[in-house]
Every structure is written in structure tokens, then in C-alpha cells.
C-alpha positions as CSV (number, residue, x, y, z in Angstrom):
1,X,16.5,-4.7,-1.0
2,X,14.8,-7.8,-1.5
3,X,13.2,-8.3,-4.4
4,X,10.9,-11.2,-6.1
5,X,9.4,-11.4,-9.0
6,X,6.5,-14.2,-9.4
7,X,4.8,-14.8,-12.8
8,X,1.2,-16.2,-13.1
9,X,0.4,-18.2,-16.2
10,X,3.4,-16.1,-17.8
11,X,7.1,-17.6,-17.4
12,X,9.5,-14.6,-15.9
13,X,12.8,-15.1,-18.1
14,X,15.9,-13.3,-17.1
15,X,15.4,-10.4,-19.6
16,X,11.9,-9.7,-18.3
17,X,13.8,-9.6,-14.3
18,X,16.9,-7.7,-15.6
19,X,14.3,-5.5,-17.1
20,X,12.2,-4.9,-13.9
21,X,14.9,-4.5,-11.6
22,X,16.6,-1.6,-14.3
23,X,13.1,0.0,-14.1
24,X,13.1,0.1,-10.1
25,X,16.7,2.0,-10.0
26,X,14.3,4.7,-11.0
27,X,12.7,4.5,-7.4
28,X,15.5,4.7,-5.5
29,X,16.5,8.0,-5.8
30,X,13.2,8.8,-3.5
31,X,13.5,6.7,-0.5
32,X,17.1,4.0,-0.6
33,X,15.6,2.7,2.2
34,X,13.3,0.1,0.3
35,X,13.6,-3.1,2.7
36,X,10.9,-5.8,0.2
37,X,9.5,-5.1,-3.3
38,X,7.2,-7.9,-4.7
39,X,6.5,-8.1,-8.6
40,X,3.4,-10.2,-9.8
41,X,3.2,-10.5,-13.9
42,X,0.2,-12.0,-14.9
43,X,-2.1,-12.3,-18.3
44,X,-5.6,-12.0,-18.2
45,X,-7.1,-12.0,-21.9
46,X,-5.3,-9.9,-24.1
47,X,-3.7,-7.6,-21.3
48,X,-0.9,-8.0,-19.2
49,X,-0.6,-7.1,-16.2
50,X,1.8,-6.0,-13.5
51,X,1.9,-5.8,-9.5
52,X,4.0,-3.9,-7.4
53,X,3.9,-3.5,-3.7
54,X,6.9,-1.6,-2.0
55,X,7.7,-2.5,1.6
56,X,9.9,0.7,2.9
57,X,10.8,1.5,6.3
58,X,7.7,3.8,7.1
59,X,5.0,3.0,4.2
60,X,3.7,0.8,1.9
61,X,2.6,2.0,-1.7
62,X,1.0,-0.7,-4.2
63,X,1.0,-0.1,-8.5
64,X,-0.7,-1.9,-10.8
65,X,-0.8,-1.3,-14.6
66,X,-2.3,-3.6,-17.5
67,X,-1.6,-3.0,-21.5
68,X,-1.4,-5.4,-24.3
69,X,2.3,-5.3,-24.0
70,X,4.2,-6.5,-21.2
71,X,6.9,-4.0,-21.2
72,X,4.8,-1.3,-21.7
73,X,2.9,-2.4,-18.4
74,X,6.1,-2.4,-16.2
75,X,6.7,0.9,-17.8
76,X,3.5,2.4,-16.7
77,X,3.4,0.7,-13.3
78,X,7.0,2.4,-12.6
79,X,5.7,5.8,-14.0
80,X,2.6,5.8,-12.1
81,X,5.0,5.0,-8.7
82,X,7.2,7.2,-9.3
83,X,4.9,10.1,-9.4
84,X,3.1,8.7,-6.3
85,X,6.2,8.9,-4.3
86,X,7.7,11.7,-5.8
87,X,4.7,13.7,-4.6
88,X,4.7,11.8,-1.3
89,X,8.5,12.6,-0.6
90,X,7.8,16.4,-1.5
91,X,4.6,16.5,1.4
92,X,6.8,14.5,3.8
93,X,9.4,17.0,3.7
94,X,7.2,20.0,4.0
95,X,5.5,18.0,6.9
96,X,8.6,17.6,8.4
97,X,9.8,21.1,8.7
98,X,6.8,22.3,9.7
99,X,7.0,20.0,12.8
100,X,8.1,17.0,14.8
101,X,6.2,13.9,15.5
102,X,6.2,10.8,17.7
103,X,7.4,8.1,17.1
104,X,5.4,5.7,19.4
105,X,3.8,2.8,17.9
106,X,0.2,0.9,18.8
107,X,-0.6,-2.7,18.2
108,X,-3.8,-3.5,16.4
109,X,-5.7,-6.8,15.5
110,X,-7.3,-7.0,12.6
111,X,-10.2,-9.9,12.4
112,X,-11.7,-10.8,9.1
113,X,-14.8,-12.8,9.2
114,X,-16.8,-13.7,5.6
115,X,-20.6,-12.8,5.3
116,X,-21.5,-16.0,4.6
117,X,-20.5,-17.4,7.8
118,X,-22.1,-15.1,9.9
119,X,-25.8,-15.5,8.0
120,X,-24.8,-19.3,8.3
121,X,-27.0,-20.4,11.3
122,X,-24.0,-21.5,13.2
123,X,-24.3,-19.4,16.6
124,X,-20.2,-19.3,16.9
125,X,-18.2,-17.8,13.8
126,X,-14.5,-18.5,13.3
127,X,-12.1,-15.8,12.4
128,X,-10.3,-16.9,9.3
129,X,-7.8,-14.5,8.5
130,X,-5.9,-12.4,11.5
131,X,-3.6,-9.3,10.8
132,X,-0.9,-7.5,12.3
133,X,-0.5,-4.2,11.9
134,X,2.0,-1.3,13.5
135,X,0.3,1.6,14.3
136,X,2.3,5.0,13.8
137,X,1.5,8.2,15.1
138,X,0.4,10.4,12.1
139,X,-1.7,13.4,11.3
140,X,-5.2,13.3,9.1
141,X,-3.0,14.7,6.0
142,X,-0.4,12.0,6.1
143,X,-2.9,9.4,6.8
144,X,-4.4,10.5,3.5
145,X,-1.5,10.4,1.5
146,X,-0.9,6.7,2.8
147,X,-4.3,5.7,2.1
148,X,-3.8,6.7,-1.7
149,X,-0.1,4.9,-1.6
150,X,-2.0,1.7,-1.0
151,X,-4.5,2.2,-3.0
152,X,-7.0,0.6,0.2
153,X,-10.4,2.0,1.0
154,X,-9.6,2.3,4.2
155,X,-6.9,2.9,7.6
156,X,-6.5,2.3,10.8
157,X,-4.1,4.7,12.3
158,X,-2.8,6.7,15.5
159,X,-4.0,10.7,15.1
160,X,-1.0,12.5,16.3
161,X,-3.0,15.6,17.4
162,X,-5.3,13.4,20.0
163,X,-3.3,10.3,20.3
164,X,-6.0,8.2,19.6
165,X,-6.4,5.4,17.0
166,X,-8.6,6.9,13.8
167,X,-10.3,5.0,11.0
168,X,-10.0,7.1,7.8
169,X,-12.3,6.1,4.9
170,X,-13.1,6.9,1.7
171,X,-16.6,7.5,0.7
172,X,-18.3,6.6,-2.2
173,X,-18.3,10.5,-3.5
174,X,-14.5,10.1,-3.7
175,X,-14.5,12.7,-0.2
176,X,-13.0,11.1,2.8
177,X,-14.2,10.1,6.2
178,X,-12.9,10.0,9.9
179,X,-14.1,8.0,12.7
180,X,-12.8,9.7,15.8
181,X,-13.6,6.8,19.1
182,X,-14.5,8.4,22.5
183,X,-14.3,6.4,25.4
């Protein structure tokens, strides 16, 4: 497992890291597979705040607590993952008994371009930011479940019922949306 821990107008001593890295032993026991977890402390005000983002073999899931007191932050950022994988573990192995799935995976560019650039009368825009993602074969339920892991508004994925690549959503009533492409 690699692990860093970065500190924004904090300094990270070795109690706070010997701290945080005690505190993830606790999500282990769900998935020992954990390849990178990144830990941002940072104060804003009179809270502090903490960022996790777990990097595992098949998913991502991102936490992010903020509390007067520091400690108390990791605490509730831990918690809160915990539960989240806990519950993701529990629908991944009902999921997998109920059947198999493919394990083929689709490329997919992602282009960012900002507003302001495009209302800008220059008649060429520039992409400025490029991302590569992996795209695995999953049904609308697991797609779901990864969505809230990541705490992201929305995902590109494969559907493993049609074999296409789906955009899931998330609506502004809190429901969720599909976009299904025909061609």
C-alpha cells in the first residue's frame, strides 16, 4: 500500500501520520488489496479538514470530513469509509453469487474544455485537461454504488447487460439518470 499524507497550511508531524495510518488498519479488513491512498489535511477557518481517496484494484471511493478538531476529522472521515465500503463489500458479494461478469475493459477520453473559452470569440478552443479512464463492464446497480464511492455527479461506464458504454447521472431531485447511446 502506498500511502501519502500531504498537509495544506497545517504541518503533518509524525504523531498526526502514525495516527492516520493506525486509523486505516481499520479498512483493511474489507478489501487488502488497497494499491494508493492519498491523505490531504488542511484548515480552512476554524475547521479542519481531511481528504481521503482510496485507489484499490477495482474502485475508487473518496471521504472527506471537517470538525474543529483534527483528530476528530480523521475519525469521522474513517467512519464514514468504513461504512461506505462495508456496505459496498456486502452488495459486491451478493452481486457476485448471483452471477458472473466480464472482465473486458474499454478505453475512454475524457476532454475538459472551460466555458469561458468557448464564449471567448476565438473560433478554435484548446483542450486543457485530458483524462484516462478504464472502462469495466458493470451493471446499472454497481455503477450506482461506485458513483456514491466517489462522491462524483456523474460516470462513464460499460453496461454489462448491452455492452455498451452508459453515462449515469445524478439529477438534481437526488434520483438518478441513464444515457443509453444508439448507433
Amino acid at each position: 500500500m502506498q500511502l501519502s499524507i500531504v498537509g495544506r497550511n497545517i504541518e503533518v508531524t509524525e504523531a498526526i501520520k502514525d495516527y492516520v495510518e493506525k486509523r486505516l488498519q481499520k479498512l483493511k479488513k474489507y478489501f487488502p488489496y488497497v494499491v494508493d491512498v492519498h491523505v490531504v489535511l488542511y484548515t480552512q477557518k476554524i475547521n479542519q479538514t481531511v481528504e481521503i481517496t482510496i485507489l484499490a484494484n477495482r474502485f475508487t471511493i473518496h471521504g472527506e470530513e471537517r470538525s474543529p478538531d483534527l483528530y476528530a476529522s480523521i475519525d469521522m472521515v474513517i467512519d464514514k469509509m468504513d461504512a461506505q465500503l462495508k456496505k459496498y463489500k456486502e452488495r459486491l458479494i451478493q452481486k457476485h453469487q448471483r452471477q458472473q461478469r466480464k472482465e473486458e475493459a474499454l478505453k475512454l477520453n475524457i476532454s475538459v474544455f472551460e466555458r469561458e473559452e468557448l464564449e471567448e470569440s476565438n473560433p478554435e478552443p484548446e483542450v486543457i485537461h485530458t483524462q484516462r479512464l478504464a472502462i469495466k463492464p458493470m451493471s446499472v446497480d454497481e455503477a450506482v454504488m461506485q458513483m456514491d464511492l466517489i462522491n462524483q455527479d456523474f460516470l462513464v461506464f460499460r453496461n454489462a447487460a448491452s455492452d455498451g458504454v452508459n453515462v449515469l447521472y445524478r439529477r438534481k431531485d437526488g434520483q438518478y439518470g441513464l444515457i443509453e447511446p444508439e448507433l
